[in-house]
C-alpha positions in Angstrom: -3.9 -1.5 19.3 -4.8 -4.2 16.6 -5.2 -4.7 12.7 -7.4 -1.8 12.3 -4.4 0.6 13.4 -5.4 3.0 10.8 -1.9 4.5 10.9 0.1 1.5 9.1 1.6 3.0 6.3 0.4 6.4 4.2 -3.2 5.7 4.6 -4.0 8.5 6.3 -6.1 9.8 3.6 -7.7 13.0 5.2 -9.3 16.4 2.9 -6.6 18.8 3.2 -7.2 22.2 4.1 -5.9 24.6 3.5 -3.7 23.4 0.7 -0.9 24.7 -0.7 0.3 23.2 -4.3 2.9 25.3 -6.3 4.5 23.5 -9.9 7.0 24.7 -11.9 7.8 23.3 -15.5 11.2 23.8 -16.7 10.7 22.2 -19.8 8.2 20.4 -21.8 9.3 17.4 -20.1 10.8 18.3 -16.8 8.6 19.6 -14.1 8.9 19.7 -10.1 6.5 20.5 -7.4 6.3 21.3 -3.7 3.0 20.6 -1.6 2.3 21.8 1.9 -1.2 20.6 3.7 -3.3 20.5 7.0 -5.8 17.5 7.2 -8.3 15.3 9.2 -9.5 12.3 9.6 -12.4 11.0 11.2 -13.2 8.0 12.6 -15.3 5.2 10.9 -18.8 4.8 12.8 -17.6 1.0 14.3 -14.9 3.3 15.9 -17.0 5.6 17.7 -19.1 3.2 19.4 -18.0 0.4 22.4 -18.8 -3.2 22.6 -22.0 -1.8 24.4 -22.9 0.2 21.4 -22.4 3.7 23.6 -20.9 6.5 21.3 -17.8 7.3 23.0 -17.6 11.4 22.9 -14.1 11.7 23.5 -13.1 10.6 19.9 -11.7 13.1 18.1 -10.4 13.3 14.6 -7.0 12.4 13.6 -5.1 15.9 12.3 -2.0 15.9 10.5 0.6 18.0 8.2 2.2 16.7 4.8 5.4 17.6 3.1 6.0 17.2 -0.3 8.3 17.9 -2.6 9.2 15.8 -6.3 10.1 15.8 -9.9 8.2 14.1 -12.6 10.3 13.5 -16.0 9.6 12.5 -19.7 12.8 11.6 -21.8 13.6 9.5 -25.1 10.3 10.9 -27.1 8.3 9.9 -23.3 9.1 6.5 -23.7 10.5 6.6 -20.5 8.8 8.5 -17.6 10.1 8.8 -14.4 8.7 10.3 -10.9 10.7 10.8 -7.8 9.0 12.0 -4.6 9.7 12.9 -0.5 7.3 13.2 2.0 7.2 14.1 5.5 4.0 13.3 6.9 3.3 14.1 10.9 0.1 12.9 12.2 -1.7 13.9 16.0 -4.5 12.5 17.9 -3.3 8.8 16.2 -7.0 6.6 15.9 -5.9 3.2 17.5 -8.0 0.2 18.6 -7.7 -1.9 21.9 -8.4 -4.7 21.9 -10.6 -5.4 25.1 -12.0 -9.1 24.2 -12.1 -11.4 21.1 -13.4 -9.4 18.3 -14.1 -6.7 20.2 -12.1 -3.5 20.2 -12.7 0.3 21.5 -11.3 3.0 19.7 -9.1 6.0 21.2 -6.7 8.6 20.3 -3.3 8.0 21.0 0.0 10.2 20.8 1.4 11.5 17.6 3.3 9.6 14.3 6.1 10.4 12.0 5.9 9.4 8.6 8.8 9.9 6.3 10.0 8.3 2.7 11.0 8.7 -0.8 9.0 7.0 -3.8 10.2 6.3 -7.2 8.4 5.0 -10.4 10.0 4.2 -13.7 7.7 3.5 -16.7 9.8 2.5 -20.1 7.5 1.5 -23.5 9.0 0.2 -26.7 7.3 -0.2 -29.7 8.1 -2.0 -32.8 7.2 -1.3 -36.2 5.7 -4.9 -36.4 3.5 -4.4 -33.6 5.3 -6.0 -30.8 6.0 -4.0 -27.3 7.8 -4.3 -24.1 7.1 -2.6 -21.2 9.1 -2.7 -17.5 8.2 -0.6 -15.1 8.9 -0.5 -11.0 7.4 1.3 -8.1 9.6 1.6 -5.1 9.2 3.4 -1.5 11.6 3.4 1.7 9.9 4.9 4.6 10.7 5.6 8.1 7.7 5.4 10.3 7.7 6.2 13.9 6.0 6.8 17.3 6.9 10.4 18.4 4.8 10.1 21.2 2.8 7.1 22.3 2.2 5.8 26.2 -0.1 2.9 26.1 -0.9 2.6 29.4 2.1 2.2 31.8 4.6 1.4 28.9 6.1 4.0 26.7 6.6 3.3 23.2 7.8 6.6 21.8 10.2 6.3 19.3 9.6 2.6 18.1 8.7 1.6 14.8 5.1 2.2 14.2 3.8 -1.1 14.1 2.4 -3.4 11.0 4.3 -0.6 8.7 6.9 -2.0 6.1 9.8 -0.2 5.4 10.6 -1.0 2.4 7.8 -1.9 -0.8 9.1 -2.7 -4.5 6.7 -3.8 -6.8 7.2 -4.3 -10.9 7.1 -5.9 -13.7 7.1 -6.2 -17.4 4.4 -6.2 -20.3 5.2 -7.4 -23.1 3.1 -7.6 -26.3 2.1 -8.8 -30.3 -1.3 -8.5 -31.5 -3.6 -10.0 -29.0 -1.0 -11.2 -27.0 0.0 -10.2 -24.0 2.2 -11.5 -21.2 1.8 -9.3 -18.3 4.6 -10.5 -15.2 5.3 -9.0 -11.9 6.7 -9.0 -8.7 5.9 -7.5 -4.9 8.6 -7.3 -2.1 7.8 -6.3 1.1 10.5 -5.6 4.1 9.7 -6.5 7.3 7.7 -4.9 9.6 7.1 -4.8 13.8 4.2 -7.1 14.5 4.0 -5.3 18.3 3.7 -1.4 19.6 7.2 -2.8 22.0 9.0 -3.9 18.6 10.0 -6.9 19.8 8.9 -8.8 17.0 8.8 -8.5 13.7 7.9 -10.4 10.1 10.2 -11.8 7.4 10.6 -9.8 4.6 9.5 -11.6 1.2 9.3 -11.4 -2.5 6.4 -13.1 -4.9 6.5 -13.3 -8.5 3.3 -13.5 -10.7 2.6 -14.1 -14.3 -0.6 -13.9 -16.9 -0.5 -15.0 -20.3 -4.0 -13.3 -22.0 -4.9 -13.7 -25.6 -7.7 -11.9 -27.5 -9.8 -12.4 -30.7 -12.8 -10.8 -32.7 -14.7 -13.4 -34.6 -17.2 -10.7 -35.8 -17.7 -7.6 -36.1 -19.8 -7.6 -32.7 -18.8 -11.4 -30.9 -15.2 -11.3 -29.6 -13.4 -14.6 -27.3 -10.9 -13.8 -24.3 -8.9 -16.3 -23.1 -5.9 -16.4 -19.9 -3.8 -18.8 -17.9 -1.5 -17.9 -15.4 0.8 -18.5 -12.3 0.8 -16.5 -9.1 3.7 -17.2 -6.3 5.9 -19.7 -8.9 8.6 -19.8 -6.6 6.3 -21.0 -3.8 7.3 -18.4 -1.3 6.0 -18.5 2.1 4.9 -15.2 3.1 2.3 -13.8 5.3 -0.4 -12.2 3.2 -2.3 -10.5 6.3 -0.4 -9.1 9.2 -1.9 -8.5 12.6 -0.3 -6.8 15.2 -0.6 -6.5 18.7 -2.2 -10.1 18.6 -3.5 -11.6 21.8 -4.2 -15.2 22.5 -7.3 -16.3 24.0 -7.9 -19.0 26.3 -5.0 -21.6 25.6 -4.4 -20.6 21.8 -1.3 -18.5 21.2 -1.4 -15.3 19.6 -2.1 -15.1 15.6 0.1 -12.8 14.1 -0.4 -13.6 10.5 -2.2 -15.5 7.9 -0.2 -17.3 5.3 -0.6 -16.0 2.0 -1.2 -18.8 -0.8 1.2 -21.1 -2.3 1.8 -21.8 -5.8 -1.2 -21.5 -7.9 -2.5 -21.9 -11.1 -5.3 -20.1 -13.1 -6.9 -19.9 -16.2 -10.1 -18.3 -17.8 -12.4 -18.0 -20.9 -14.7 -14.5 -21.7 -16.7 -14.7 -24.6 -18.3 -10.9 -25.4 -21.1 -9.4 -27.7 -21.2 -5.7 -28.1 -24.3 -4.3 -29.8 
């Protein structure tokens, strides 16, 4: 297995069918649903073929069931809207890559996944009768992702962590706004994750904090100026932007598990528009 594990995280992102969706809306603002579907997913065209270029006919689809059940909510005059979700998501047939040189990689199917979590997102707008507004907001998910069944080779991995998969994700922020200004700020933390199938090692969890300061003005009915400035990673975290697991080192190099993600950096930009 490699990067292109196509398993890390909920991106199994098959056409379900058959599909069963059933809502109910207890009140104007309060509704729940429940969500119960088959899927596939088939395997990119690099994955079918080796190194050689030879289709390999024993790829097969990955196939899968989804659970889902959640409540979306609307409350103080929907200022504030709230989702909650659960999923239970148990995929067969997994589509791995091996990795059989450098750069080269042969896909298979391997064994079966587990993929479980809850999801929550909170949305709250305020407006002021002068035209300002402040808006937070946060998206959070805890998953527990699994190998059920996975023999790679001569070693066993069942009931690891599945590989490259986070468990934890928390991203937010607020907007905040008067006239054509707008400060936009956020954040992203990510938990750790196992960097191999045998979870014996794993990345540092990390948090990064952004923030863009945009301004806009019409100076006539048709010509309008933009301009921006900001600051991504202000606390100068060190974090890996690009995980990849299962890394093997070639000749004397050690493996490369990550790529560093960038340091403290600065921005800023200028948009001039006509509309006719």
């Amino acid at each position: 297995m490699d990067e292109n594990n196509k398993n890390a995280d909920r991106d199994f992102d098959p056409i379900f069918a058959p599909n069963l969706n059933v809502v109910y809306q207890f009140t104007p603002t309060l509704s729940a649903y429940a969500n119960v579907s088959r899927g596939f997913n088939y395997p990119s065209i690099e994955e079918t073929l080796t190194p050689e270029g030879v289709v390999n006919p024993e790829l097969g689809p990955e196939t899968g069931f989804n659970y889902e059940i959640g409540s979306e909510i609307y409350l103080f005059n929907s200022a504030l809207h709230m989702q909650l979700s659960a999923y239970l998501l148990d995929i067969d047939n997994l589509l791995v890559a091996d990795r059989v040189g450098e750069d080269q990689y042969i896909g298979r199917n391997a064994g079966k996944t587990e993929h479980k979590g809850i999801e929550l997102s909170v949305l709250y707008t305020h407006m002021f009768s002068n035209g300002f507004y402040i808006s937070p907001y946060v998206n959070a998910e805890l998953s527990d992702n699994k190998f059920i069944n996975f023999v790679d080779d001569d070693n066993d991995y069942s009931g690891n962590e599945l590989t490259g998969v986070p468990d934890t994700k928390i991203n937010g922020g607020i907007h905040i706004g008067f006239k054509n200004l707008v400060l936009n700020t956020n954040f992203l933390h990510v938990g750790d994750m196992p960097l191999d199938d045998a979870n014996t090692l794993n990345s540092d969890p990390y948090t990064v904090f952004n923030a863009k300061l945009s301004y806009t003005k019409d100076i006539t009915e048709h010509l309008f100026i933009g301009l921006n400035a900001g600051l991504n990673n202000f606390t100068d975290e060190s974090y890996a932007s690009s995980i990849l697991i299962n890394a093997v080192g070639f000749g004397n190099s050690e493996p490369r598990y990550y790529y560093p993600g960038m340091p403290r950096n600065w921005f800023g930009g200028i948009k001039i528009g006509y509309t006719i």
